[in-house]
C-alpha positions in Angstrom: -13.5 108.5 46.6 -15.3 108.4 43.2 -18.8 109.5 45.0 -17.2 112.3 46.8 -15.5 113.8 43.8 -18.8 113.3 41.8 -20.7 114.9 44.9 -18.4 118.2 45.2 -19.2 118.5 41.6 -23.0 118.3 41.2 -22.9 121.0 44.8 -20.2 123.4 43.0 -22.4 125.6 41.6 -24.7 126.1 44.7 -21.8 126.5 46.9 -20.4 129.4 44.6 -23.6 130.7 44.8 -23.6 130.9 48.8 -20.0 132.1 48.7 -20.4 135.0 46.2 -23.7 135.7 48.5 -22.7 135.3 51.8 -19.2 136.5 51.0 -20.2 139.8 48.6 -22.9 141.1 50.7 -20.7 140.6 54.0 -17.9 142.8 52.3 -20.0 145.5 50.8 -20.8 146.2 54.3 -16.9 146.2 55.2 -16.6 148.7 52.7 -19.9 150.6 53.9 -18.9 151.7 56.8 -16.5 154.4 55.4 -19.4 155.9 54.4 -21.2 155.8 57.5 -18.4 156.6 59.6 -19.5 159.5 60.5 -23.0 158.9 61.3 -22.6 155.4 63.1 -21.9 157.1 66.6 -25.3 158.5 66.7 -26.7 154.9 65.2 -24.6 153.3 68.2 -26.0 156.0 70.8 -29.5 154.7 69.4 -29.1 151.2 69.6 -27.6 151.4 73.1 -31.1 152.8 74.3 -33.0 149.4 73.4 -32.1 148.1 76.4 -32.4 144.2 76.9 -32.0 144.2 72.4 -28.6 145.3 72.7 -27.8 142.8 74.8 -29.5 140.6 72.2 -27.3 141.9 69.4 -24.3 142.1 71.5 -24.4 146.1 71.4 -23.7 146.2 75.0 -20.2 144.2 74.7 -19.2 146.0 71.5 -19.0 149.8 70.3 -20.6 149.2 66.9 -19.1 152.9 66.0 -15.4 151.3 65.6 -15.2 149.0 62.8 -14.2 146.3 65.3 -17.5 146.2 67.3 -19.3 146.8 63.3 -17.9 143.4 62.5 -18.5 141.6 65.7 -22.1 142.7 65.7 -23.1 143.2 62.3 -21.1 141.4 59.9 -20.3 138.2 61.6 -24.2 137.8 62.3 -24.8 137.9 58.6 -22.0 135.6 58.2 -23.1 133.2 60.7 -27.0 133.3 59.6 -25.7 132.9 56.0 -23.4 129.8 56.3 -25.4 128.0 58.9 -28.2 127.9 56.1 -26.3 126.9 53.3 -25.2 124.0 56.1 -28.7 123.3 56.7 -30.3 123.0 52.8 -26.9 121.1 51.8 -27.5 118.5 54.8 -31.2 117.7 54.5 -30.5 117.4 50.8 -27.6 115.2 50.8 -28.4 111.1 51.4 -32.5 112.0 50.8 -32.4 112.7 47.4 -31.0 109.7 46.2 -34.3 108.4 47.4 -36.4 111.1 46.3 -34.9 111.5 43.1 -35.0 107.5 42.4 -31.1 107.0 42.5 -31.1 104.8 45.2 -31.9 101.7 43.2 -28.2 102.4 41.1 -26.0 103.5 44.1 -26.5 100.9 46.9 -26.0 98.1 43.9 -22.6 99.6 43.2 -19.6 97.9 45.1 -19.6 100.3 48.1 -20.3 100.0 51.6 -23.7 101.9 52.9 -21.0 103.2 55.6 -18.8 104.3 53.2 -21.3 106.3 50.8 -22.5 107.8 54.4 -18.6 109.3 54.9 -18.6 110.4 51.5 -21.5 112.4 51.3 -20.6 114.0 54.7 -17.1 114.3 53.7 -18.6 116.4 51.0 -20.4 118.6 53.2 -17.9 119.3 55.4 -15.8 120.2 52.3 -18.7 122.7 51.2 -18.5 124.3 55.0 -15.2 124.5 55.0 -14.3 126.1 51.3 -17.6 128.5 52.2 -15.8 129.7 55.1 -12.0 130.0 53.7 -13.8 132.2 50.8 -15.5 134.7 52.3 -12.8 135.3 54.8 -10.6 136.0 51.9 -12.9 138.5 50.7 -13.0 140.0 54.2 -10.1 140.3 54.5 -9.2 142.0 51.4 -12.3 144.6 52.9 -9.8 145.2 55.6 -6.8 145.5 53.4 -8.6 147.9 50.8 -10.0 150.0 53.9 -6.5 150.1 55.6 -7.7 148.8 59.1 -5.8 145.1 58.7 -3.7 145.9 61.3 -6.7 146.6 63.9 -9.0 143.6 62.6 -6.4 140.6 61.9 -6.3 139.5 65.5 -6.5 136.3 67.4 -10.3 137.2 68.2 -11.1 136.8 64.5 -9.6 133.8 64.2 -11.1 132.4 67.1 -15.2 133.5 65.9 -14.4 131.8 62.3 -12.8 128.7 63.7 -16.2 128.7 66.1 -18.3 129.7 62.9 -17.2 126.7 61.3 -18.2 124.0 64.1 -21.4 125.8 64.1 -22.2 125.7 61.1 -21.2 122.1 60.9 -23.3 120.7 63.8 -26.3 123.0 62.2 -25.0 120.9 59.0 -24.5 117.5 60.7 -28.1 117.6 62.4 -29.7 118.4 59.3 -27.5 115.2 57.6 -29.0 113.0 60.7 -32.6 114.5 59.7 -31.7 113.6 55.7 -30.8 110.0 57.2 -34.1 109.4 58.4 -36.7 110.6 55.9 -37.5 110.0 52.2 -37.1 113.2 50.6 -35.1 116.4 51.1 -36.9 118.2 54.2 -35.2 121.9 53.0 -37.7 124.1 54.9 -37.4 121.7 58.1 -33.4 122.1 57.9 -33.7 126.5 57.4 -37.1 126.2 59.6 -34.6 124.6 62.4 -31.8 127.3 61.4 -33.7 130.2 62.2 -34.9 128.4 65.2 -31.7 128.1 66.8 -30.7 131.5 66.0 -33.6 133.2 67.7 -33.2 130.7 71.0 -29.5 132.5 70.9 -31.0 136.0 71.3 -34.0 135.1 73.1 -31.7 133.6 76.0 -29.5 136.4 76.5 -33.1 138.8 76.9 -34.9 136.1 79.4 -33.2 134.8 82.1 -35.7 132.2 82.5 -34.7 130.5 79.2 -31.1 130.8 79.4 -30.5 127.3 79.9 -31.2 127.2 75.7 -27.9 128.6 75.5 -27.1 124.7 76.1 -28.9 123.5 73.3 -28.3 126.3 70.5 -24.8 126.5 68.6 -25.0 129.9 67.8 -24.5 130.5 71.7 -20.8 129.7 71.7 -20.0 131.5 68.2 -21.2 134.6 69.3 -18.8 137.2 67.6 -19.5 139.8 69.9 -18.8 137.7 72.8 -15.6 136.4 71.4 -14.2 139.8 70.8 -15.2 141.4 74.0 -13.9 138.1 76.1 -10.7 137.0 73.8 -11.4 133.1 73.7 -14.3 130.7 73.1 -16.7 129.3 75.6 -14.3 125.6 75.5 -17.1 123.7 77.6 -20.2 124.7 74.8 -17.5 123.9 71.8 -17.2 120.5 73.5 -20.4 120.3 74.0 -21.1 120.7 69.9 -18.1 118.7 69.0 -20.2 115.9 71.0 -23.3 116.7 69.1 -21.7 116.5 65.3 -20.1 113.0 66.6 -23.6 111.7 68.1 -25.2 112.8 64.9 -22.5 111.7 62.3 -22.8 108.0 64.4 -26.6 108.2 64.5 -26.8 108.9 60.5 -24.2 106.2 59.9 -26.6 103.7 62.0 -30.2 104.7 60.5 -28.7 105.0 56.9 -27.4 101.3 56.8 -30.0 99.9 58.9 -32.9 101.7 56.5 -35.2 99.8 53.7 -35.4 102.0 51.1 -38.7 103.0 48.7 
């Protein structure tokens, strides 16, 4: 496991980087909403007049004047957007800069399997996910504590969005890690390109009901936060559904990244 310790460490400083961003930001809008407490009804009477938006934002699941439907709708989007990204530039980064960055020649002469340097690297970015995640819900939480609403926020719901956060953000990661597989140099913009993509077919298909079927192909569908607290469980047929696409991906980077001729 030589690569993957050498791995977390060249990533440590961008993934303290996402976590203090992702993960600050996200609680300075916990702590925000004392101050808007008093004005959010009329922001909530506001949004609910934007019709086929709300719906969009999941406004019209959630009051966004309690601080439980402020997190479902506002918080956990920022914290879905913000991971999913970091997911995305650490996958399309992760096997094609070796080739990019002329390394390749030194690590596939080492005494390791091409299968094996394929786990380690996406052992890594699961690692990255996962530490991301456990971090900023620790600052969240302490949000909660500090604003004395723990006891209304620390529910089953919120630990059924963040376990769904994470498989998002992992098949958003594992699909960019396939992409990284298959080309010759880091593809960043493709990987946040594909990101904001997927976001915007989540809220698009809850406005048009002629391209709802995209709720099948976009991740962000099933870790909807305001869907999760409203409803009290995940969506178990879409979560299988991107279990099955991070294990087709994982298999198909395994395949193209030992099957490849390098540069």
């Amino acid at each position: 496991m030589i690569l993957y310790k050498h791995e977390m460490k060249m990533n440590a400083k961008n993934l303290l980087i996402w976590t203090l961003s992702v993960g600050l930001i996200c609680f300075g809008c916990i702590l925000l909403y004392t101050s808007l407490e008093e004005s959010i009804q009329g922001i909530a009477d506001s949004f609910s007049d934007l019709g086929a938006m709300s719906a969009a934002l999941g406004m019209d699941k959630m009051n966004v004047a309690t601080l439980r439907g402020y997190y479902a709708t506002e918080i956990a989007m920022m914290h879905s957007l913000g991971g999913a990204m970091f997911a995305a530039i650490l996958g399309t980064g992760m096997l094609a800069k070796e080739e990019s960055g002329h390394t390749t020649e030194f690590l596939c002469v080492l005494p390791i399997e091409r299968g094996r340097i394929v786990f380690q690297k996406y052992l890594t970015l699961v690692s990255n996910i996962v530490i991301l995640n456990l971090a900023c819900i620790g600052l969240y939480v302490l949000g909660f504590i500090a604003m004395g609403e723990s006891g209304d926020l620390l529910t089953k719901e919120l630990a059924l969005y963040h376990g769904a956060a994470v498989m998002m953000q992992l098949e958003v990661g594992t699909i960019c890690f396939l992409i990284s597989a298959c080309v010759r140099k880091s593809m960043m913009g493709a990987g946040l390109g594909l990101t904001l993509l997927l976001f915007a077919a989540d809220m698009m298909c809850r406005i048009v009901p002629a391209i709802e079927d995209l709720k099948y192909v976009t991740p962000f569908y099933y870790a909807n936060a305001a869907v999760i607290f409203a409803e009290g469980n995940v969506n178990l047929v879409m979560a299988a559904g991107g279990a099955g696409v991070i294990i087709a991906c994982y298999a198909a980077a395994q395949w193209v990244y030992c099957k490849k001729d390098f540069a």
